[in-house]
N, CA, C, O and CB atoms as a CASP TS submission, in Angstrom:
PFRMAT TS
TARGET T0000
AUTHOR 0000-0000-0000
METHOD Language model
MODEL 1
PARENT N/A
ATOM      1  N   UNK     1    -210.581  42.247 -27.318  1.00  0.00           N
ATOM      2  CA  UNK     1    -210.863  43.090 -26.166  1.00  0.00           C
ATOM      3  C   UNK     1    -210.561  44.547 -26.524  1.00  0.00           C
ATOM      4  O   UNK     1    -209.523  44.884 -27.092  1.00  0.00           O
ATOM      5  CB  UNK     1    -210.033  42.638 -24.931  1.00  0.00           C
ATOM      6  N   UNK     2    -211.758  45.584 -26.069  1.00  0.00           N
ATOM      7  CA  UNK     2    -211.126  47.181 -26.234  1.00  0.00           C
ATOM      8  C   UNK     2    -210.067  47.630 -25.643  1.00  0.00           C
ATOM      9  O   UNK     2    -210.236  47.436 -24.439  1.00  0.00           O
ATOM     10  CB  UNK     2    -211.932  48.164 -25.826  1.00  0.00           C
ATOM     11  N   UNK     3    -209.026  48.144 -25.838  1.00  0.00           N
ATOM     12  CA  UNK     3    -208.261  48.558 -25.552  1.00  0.00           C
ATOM     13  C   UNK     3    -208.891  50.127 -24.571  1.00  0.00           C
ATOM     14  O   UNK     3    -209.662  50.981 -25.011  1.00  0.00           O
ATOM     15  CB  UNK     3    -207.462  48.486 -26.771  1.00  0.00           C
ATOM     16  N   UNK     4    -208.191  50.080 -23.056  1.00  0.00           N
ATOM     17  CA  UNK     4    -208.604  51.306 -21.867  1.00  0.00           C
ATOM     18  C   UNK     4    -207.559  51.959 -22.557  1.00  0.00           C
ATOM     19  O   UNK     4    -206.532  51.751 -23.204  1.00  0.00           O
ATOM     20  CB  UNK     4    -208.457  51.091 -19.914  1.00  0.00           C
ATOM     21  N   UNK     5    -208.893  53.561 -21.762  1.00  0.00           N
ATOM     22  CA  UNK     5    -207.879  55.152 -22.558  1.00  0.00           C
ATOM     23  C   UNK     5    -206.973  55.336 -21.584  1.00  0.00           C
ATOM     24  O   UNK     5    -207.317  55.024 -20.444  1.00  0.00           O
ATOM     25  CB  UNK     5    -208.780  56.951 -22.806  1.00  0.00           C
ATOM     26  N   UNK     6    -206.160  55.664 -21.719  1.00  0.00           N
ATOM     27  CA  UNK     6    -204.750  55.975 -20.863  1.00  0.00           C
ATOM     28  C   UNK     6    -205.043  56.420 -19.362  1.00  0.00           C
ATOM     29  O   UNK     6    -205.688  57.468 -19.329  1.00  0.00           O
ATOM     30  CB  UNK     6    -203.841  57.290 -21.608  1.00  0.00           C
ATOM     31  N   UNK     7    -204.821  56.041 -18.468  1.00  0.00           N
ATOM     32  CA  UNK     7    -204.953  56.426 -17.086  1.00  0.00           C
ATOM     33  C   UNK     7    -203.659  56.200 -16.371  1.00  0.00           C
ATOM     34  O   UNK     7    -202.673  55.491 -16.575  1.00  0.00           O
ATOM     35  CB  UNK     7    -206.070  55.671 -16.414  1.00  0.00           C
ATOM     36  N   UNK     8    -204.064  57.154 -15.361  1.00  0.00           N
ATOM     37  CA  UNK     8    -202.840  58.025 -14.605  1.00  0.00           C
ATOM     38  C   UNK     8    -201.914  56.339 -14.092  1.00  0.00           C
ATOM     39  O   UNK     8    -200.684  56.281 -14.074  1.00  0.00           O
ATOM     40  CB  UNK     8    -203.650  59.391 -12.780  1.00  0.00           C
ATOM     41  N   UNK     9    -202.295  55.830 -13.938  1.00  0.00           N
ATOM     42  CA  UNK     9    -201.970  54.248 -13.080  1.00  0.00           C
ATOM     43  C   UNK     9    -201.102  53.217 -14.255  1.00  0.00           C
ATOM     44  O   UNK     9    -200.609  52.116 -14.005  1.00  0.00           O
ATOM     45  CB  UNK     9    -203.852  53.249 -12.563  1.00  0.00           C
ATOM     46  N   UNK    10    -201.089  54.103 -15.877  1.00  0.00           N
ATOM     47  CA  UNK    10    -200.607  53.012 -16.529  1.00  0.00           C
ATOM     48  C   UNK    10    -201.178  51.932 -17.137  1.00  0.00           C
ATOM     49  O   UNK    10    -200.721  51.464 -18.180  1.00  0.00           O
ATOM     50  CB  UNK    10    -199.999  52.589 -15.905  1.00  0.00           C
ATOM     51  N   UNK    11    -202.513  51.325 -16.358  1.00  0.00           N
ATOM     52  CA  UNK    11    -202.584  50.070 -16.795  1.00  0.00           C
ATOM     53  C   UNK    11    -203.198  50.158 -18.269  1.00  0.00           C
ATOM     54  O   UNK    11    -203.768  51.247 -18.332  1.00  0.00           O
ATOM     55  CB  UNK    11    -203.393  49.214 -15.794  1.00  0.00           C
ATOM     56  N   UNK    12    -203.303  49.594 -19.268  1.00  0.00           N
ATOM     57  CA  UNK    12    -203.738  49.322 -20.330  1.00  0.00           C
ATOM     58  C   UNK    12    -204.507  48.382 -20.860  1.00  0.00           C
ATOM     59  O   UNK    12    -205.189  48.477 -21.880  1.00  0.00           O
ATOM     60  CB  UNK    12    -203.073  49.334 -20.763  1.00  0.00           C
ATOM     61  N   UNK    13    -204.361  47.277 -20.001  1.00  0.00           N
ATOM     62  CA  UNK    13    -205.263  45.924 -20.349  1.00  0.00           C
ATOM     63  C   UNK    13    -206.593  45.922 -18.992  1.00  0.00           C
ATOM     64  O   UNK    13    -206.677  47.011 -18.426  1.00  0.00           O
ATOM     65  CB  UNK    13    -203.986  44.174 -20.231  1.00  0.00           C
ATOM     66  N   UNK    14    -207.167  45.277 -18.689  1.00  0.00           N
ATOM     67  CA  UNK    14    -208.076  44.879 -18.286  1.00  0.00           C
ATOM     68  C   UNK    14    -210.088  44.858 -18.539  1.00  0.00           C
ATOM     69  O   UNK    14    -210.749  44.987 -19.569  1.00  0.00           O
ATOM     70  CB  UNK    14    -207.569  45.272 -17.465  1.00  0.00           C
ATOM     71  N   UNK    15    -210.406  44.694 -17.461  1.00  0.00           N
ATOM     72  CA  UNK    15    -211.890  45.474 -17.527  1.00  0.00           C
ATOM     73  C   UNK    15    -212.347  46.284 -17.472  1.00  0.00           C
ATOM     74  O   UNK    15    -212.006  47.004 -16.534  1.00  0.00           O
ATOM     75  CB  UNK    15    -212.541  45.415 -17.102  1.00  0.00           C
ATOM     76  N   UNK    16    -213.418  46.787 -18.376  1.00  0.00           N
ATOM     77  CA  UNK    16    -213.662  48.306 -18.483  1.00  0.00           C
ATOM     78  C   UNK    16    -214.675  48.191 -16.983  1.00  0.00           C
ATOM     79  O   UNK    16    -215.354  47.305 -16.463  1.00  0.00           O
ATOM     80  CB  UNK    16    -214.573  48.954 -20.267  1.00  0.00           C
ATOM     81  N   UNK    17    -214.293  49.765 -16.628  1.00  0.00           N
ATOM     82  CA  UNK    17    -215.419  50.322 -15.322  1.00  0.00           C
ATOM     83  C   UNK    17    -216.091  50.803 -16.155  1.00  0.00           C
ATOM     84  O   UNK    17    -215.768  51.538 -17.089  1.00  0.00           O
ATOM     85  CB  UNK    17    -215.060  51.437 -14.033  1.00  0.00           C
ATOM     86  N   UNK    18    -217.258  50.331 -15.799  1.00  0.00           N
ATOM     87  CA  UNK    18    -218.666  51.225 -17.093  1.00  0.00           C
ATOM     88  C   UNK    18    -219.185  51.865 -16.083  1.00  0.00           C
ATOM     89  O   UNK    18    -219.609  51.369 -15.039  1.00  0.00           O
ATOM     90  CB  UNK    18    -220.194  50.167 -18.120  1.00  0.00           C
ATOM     91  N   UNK    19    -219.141  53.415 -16.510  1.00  0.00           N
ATOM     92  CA  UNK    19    -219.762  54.549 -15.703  1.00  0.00           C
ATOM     93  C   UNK    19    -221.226  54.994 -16.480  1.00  0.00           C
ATOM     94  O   UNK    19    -221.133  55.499 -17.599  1.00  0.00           O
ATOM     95  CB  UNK    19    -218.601  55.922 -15.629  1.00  0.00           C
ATOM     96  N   UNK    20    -222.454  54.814 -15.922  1.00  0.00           N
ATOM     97  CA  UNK    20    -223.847  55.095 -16.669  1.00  0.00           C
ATOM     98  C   UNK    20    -223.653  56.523 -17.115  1.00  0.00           C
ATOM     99  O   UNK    20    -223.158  57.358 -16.358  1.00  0.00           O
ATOM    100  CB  UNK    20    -225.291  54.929 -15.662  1.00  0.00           C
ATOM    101  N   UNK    21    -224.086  56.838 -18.486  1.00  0.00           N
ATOM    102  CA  UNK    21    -224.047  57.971 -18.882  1.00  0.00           C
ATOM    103  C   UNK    21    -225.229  58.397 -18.862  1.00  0.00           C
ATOM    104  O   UNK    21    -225.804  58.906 -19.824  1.00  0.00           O
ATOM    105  CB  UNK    21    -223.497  58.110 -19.908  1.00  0.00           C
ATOM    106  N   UNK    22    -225.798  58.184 -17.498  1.00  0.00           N
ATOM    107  CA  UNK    22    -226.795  58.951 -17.651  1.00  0.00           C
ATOM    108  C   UNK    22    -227.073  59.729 -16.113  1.00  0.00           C
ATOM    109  O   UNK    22    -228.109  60.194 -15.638  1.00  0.00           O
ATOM    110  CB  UNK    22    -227.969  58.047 -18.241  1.00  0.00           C
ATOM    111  N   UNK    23    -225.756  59.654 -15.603  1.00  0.00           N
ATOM    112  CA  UNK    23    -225.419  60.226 -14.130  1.00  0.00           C
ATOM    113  C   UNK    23    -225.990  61.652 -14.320  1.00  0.00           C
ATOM    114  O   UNK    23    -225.707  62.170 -15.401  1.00  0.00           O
ATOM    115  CB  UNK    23    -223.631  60.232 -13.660  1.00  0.00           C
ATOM    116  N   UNK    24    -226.868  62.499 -13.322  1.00  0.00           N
ATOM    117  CA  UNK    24    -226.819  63.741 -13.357  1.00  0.00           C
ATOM    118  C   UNK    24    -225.360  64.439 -12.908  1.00  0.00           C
ATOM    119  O   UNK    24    -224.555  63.830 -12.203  1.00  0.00           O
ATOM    120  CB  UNK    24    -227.920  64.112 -12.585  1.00  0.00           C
ATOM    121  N   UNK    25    -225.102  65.943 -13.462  1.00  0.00           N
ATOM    122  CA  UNK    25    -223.911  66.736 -12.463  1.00  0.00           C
ATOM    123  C   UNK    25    -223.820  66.230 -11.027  1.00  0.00           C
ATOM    124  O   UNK    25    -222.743  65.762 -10.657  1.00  0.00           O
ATOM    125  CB  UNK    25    -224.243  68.404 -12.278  1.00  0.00           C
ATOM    126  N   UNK    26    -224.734  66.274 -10.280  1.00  0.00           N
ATOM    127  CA  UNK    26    -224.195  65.836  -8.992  1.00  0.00           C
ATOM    128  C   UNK    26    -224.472  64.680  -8.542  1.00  0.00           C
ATOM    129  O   UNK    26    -224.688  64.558  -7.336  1.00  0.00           O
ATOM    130  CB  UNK    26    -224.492  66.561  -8.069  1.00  0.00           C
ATOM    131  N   UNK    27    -224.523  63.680  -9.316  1.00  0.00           N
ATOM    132  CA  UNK    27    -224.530  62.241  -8.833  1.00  0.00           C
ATOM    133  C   UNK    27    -222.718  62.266  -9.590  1.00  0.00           C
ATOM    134  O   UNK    27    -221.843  61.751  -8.895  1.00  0.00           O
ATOM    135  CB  UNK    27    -226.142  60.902  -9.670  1.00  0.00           C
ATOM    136  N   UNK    28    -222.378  62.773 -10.742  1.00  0.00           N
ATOM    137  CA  UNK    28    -220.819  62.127 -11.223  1.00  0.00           C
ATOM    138  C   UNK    28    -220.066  63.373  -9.855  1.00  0.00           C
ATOM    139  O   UNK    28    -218.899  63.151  -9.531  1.00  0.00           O
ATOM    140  CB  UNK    28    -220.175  62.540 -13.651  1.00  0.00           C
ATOM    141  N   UNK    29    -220.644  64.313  -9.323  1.00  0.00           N
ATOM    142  CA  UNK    29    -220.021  65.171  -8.742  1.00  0.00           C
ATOM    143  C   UNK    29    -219.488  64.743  -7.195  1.00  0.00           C
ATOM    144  O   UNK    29    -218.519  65.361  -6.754  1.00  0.00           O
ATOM    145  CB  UNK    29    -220.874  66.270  -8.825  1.00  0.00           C
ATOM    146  N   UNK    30    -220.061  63.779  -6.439  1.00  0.00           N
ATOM    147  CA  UNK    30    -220.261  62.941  -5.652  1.00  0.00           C
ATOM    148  C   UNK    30    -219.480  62.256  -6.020  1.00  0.00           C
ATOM    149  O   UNK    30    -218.365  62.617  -5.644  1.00  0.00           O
ATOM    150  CB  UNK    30    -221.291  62.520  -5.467  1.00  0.00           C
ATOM    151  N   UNK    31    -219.477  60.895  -6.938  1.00  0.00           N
ATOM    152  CA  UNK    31    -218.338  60.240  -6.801  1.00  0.00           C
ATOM    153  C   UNK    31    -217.279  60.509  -6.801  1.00  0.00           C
ATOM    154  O   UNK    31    -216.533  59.708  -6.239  1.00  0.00           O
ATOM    155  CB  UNK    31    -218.241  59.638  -7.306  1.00  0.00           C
ATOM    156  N   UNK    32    -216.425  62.232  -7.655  1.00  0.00           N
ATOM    157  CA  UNK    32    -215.559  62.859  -7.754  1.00  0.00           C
ATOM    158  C   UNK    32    -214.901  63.206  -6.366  1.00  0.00           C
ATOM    159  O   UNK    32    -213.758  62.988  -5.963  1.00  0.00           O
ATOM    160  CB  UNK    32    -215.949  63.766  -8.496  1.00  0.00           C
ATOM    161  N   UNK    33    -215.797  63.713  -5.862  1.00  0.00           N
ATOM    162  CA  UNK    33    -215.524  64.082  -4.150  1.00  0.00           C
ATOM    163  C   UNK    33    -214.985  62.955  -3.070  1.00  0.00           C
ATOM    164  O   UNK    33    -214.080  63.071  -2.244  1.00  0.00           O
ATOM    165  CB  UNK    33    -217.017  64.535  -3.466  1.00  0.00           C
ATOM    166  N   UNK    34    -216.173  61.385  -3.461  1.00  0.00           N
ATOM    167  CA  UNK    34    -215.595  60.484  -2.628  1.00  0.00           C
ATOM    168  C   UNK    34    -214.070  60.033  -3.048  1.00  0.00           C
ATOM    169  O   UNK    34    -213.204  59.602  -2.286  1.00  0.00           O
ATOM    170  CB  UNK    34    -216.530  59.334  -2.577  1.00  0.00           C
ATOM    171  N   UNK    35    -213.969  60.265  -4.578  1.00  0.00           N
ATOM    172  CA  UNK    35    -212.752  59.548  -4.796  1.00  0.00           C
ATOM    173  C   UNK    35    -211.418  60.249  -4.062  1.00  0.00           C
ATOM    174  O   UNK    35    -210.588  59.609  -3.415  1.00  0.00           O
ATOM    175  CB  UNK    35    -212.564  59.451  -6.370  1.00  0.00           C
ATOM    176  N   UNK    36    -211.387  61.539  -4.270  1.00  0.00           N
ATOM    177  CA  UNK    36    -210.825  62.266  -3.590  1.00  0.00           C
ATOM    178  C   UNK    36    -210.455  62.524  -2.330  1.00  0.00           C
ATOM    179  O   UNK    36    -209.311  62.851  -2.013  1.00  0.00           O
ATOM    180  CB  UNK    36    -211.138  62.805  -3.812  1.00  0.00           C
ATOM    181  N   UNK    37    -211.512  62.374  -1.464  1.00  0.00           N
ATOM    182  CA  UNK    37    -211.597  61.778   0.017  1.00  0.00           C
ATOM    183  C   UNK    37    -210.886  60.370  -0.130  1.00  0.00           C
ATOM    184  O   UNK    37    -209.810  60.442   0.462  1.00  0.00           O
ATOM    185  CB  UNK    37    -213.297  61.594   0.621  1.00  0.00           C
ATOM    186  N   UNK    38    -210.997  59.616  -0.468  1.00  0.00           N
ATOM    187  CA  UNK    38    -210.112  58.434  -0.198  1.00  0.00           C
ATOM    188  C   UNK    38    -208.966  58.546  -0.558  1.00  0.00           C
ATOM    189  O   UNK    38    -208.123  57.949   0.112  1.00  0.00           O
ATOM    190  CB  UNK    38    -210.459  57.335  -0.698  1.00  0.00           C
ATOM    191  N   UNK    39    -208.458  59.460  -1.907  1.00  0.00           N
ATOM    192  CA  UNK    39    -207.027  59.327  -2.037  1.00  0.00           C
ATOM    193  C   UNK    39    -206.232  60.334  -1.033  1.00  0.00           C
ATOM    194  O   UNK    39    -205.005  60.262  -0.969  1.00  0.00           O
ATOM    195  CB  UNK    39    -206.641  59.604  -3.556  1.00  0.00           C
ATOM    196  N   UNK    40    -207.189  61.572  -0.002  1.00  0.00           N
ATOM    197  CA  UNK    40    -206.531  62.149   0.758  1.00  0.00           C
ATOM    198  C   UNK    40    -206.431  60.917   1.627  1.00  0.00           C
ATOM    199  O   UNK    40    -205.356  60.332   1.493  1.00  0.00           O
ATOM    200  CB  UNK    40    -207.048  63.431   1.226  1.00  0.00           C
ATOM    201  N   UNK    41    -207.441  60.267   2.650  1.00  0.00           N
ATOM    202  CA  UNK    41    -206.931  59.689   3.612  1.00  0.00           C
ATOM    203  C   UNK    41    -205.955  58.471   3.355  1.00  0.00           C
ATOM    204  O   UNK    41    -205.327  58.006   4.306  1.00  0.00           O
ATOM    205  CB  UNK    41    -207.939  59.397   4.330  1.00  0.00           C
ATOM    206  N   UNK    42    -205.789  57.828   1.789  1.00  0.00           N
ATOM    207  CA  UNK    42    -204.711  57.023   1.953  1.00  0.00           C
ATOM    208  C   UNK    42    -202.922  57.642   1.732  1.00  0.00           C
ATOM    209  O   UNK    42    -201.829  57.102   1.900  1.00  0.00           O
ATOM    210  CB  UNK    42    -205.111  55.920   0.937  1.00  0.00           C
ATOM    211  N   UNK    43    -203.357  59.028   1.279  1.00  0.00           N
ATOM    212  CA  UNK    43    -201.921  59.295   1.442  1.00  0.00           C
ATOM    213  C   UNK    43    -201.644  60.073   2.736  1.00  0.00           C
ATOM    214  O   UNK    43    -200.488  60.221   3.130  1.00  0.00           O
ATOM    215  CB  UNK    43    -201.383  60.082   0.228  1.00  0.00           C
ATOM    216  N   UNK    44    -202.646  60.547   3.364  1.00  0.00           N
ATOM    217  CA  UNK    44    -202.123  60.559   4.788  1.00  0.00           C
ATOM    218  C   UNK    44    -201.899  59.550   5.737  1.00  0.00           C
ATOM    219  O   UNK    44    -201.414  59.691   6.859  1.00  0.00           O
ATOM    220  CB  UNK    44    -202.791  61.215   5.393  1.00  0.00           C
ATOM    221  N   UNK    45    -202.386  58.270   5.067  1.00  0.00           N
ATOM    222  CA  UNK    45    -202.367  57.312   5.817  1.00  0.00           C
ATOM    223  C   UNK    45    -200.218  56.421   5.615  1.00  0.00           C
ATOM    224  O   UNK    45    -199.364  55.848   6.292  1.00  0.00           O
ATOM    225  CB  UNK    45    -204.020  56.308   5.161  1.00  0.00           C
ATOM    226  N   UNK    46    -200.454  56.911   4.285  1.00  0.00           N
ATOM    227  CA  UNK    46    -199.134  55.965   3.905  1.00  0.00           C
ATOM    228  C   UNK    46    -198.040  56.602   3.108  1.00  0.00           C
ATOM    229  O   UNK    46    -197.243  56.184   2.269  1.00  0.00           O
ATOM    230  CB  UNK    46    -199.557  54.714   3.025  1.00  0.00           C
ATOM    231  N   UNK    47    -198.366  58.177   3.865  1.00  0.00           N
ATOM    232  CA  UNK    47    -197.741  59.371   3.031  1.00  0.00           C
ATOM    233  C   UNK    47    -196.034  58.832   2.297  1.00  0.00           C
ATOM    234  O   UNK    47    -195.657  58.513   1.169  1.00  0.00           O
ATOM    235  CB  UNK    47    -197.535  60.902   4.339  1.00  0.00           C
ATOM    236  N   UNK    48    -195.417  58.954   3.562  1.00  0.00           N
ATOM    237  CA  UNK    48    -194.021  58.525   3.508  1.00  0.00           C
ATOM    238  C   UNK    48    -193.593  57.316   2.752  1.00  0.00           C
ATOM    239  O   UNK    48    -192.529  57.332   2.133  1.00  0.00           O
ATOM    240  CB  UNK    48    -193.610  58.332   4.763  1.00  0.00           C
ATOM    241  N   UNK    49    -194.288  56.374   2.767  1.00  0.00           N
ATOM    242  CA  UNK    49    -194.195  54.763   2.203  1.00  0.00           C
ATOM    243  C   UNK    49    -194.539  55.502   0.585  1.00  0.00           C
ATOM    244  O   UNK    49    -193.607  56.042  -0.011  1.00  0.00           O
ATOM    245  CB  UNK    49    -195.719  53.250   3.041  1.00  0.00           C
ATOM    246  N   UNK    50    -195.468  55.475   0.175  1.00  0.00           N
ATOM    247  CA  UNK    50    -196.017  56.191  -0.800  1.00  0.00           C
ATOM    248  C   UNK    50    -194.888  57.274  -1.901  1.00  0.00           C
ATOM    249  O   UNK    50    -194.860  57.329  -3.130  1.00  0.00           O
ATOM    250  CB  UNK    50    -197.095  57.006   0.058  1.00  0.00           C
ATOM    251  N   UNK    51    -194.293  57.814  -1.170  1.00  0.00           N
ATOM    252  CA  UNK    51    -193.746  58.530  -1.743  1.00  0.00           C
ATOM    253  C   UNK    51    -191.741  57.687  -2.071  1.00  0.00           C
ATOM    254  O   UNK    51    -191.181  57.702  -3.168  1.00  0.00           O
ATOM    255  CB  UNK    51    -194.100  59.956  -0.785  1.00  0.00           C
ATOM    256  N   UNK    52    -191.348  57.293  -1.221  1.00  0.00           N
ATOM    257  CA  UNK    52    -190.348  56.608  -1.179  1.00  0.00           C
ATOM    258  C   UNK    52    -190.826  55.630  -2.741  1.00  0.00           C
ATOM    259  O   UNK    52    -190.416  55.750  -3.896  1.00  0.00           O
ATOM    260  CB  UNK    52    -190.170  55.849   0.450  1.00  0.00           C
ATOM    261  N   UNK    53    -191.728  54.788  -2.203  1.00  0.00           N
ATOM    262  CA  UNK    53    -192.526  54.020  -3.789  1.00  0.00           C
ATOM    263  C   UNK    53    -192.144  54.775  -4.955  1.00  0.00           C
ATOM    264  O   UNK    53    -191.221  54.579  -5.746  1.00  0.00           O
ATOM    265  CB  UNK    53    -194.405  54.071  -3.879  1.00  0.00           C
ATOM    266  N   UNK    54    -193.048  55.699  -4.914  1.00  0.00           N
ATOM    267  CA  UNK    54    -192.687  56.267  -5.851  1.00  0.00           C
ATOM    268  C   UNK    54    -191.482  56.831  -6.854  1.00  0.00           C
ATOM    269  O   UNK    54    -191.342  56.832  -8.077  1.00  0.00           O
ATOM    270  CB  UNK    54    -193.111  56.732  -5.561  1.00  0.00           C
ATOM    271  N   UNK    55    -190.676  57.312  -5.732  1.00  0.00           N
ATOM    272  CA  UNK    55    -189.273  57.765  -6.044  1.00  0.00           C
ATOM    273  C   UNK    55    -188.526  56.684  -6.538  1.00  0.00           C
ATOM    274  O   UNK    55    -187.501  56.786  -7.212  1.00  0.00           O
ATOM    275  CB  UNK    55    -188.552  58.340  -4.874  1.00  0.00           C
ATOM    276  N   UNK    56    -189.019  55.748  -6.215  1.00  0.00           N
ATOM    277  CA  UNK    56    -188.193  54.059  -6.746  1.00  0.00           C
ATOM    278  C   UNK    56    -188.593  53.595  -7.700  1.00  0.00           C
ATOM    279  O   UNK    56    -187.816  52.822  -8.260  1.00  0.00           O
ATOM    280  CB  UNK    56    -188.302  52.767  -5.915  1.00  0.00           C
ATOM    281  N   UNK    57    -189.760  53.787  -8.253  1.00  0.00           N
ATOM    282  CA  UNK    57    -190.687  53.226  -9.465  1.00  0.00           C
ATOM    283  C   UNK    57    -189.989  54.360 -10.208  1.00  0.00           C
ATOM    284  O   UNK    57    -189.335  53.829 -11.107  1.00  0.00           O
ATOM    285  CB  UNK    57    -192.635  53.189  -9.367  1.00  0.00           C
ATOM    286  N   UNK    58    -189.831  55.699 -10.238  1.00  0.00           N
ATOM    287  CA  UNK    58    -189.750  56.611 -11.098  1.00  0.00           C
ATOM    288  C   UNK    58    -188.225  56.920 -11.572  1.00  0.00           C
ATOM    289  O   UNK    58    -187.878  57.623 -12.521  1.00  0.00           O
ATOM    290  CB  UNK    58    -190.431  57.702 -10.535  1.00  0.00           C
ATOM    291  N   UNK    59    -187.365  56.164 -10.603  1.00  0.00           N
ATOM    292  CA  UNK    59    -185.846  56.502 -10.671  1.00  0.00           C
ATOM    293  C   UNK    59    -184.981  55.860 -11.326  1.00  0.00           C
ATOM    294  O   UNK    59    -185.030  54.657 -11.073  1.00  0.00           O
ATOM    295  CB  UNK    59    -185.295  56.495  -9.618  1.00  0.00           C
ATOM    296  N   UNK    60    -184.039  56.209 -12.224  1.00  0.00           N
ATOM    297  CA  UNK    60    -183.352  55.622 -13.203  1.00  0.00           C
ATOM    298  C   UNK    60    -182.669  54.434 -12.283  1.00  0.00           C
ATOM    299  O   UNK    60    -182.184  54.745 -11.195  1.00  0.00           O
ATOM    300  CB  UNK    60    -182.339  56.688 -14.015  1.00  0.00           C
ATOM    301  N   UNK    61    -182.643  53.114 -12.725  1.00  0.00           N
ATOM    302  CA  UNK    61    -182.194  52.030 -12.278  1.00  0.00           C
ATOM    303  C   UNK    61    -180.487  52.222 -11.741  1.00  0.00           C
ATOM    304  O   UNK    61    -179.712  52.963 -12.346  1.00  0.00           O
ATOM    305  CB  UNK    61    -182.472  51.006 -13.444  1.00  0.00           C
ATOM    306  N   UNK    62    -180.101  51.449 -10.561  1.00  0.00           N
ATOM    307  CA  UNK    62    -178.636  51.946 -10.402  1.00  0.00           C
ATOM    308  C   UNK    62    -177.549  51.215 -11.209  1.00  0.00           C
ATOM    309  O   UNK    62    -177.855  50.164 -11.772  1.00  0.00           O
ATOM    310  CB  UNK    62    -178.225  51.833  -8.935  1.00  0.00           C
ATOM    311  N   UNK    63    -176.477  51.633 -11.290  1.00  0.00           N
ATOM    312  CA  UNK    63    -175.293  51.304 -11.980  1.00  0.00           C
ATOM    313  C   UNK    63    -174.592  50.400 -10.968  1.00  0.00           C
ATOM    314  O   UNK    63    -173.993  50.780  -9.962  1.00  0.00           O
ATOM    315  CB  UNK    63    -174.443  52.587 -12.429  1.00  0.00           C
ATOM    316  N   UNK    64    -174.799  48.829 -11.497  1.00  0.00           N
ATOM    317  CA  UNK    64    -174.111  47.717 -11.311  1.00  0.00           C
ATOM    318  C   UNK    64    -173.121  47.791 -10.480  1.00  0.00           C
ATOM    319  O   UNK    64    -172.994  47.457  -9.302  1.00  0.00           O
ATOM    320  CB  UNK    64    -173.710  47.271 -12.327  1.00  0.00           C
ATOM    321  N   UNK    65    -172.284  48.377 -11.406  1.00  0.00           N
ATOM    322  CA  UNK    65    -170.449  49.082 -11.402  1.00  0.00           C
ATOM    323  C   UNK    65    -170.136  50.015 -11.617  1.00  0.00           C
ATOM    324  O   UNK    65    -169.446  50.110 -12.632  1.00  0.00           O
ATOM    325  CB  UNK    65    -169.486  48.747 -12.153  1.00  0.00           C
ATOM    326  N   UNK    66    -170.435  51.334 -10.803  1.00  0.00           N
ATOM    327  CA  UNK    66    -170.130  52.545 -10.837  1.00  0.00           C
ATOM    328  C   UNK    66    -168.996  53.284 -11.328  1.00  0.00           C
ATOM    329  O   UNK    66    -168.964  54.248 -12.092  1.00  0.00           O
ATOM    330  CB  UNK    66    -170.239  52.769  -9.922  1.00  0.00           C
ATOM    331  N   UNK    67    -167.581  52.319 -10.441  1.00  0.00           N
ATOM    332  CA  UNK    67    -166.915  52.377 -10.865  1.00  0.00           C
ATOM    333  C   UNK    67    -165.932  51.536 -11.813  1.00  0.00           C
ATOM    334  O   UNK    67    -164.706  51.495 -11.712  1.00  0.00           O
ATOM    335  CB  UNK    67    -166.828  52.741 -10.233  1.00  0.00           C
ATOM    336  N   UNK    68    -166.654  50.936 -12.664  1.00  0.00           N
ATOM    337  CA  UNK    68    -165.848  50.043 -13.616  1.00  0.00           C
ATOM    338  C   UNK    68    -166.194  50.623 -14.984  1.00  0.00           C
ATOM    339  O   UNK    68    -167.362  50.569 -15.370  1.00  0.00           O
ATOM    340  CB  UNK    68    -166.237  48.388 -13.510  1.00  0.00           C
ATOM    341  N   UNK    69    -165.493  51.030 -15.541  1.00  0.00           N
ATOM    342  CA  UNK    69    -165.111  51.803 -17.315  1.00  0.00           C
ATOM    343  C   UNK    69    -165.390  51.149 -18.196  1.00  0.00           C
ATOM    344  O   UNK    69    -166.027  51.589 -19.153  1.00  0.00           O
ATOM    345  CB  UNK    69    -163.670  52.110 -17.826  1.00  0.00           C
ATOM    346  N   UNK    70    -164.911  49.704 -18.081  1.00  0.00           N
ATOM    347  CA  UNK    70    -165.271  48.796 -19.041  1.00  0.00           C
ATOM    348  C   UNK    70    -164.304  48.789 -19.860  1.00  0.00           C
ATOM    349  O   UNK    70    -163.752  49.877 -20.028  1.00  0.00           O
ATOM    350  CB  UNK    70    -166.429  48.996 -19.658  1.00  0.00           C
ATOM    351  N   UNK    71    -163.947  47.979 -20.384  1.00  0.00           N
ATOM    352  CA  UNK    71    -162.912  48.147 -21.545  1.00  0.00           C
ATOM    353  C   UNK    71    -163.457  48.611 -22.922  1.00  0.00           C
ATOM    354  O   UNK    71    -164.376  48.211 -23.638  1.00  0.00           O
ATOM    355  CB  UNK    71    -162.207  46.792 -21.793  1.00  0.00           C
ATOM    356  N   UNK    72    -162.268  49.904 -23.050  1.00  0.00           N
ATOM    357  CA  UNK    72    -162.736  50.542 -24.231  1.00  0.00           C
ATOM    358  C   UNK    72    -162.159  50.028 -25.606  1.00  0.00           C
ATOM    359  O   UNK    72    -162.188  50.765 -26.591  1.00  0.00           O
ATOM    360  CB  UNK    72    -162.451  51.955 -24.084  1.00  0.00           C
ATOM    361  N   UNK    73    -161.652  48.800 -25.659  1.00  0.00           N
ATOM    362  CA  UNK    73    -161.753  48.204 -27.127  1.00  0.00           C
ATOM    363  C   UNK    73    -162.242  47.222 -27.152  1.00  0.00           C
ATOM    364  O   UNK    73    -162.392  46.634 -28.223  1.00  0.00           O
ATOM    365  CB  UNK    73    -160.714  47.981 -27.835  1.00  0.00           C
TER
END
């Protein structure tokens, strides 16, 4: 299987989206716009949720035992 070029989402494995290369400027310009329109109305839709997500996916995992030292020998 080809290996996908790096996208913002991470994923690396799956099926390729085959985009016709033979789109004019404003037929790829159009889908650019719709995509955009949808990612405004889903983060106005799930702004807060969304972002909390995020901050949790992106945040260094917590410490077990904050306060335990561990033994140092």
């Amino acid at each position: 299987m080809k290996r996908l070029a790096h996208l913002p989402s991470g994923i690396t494995r799956g099926l390729d989206f085959l985009i016709p290369d033979n789109w004019s400027a404003e037929q790829a310009l159009a889908v650019v716009e719709l995509i955009e329109d949808l990612r405004a109305r889903i983060c106005m839709h799930y702004d807060l949720a969304l972002h909390d997500l995020l901050r949790e996916q992106h945040s260094p995992p917590e410490d077990p035992n904050p306060n335990d030292i561990g033994d140092p020998f």
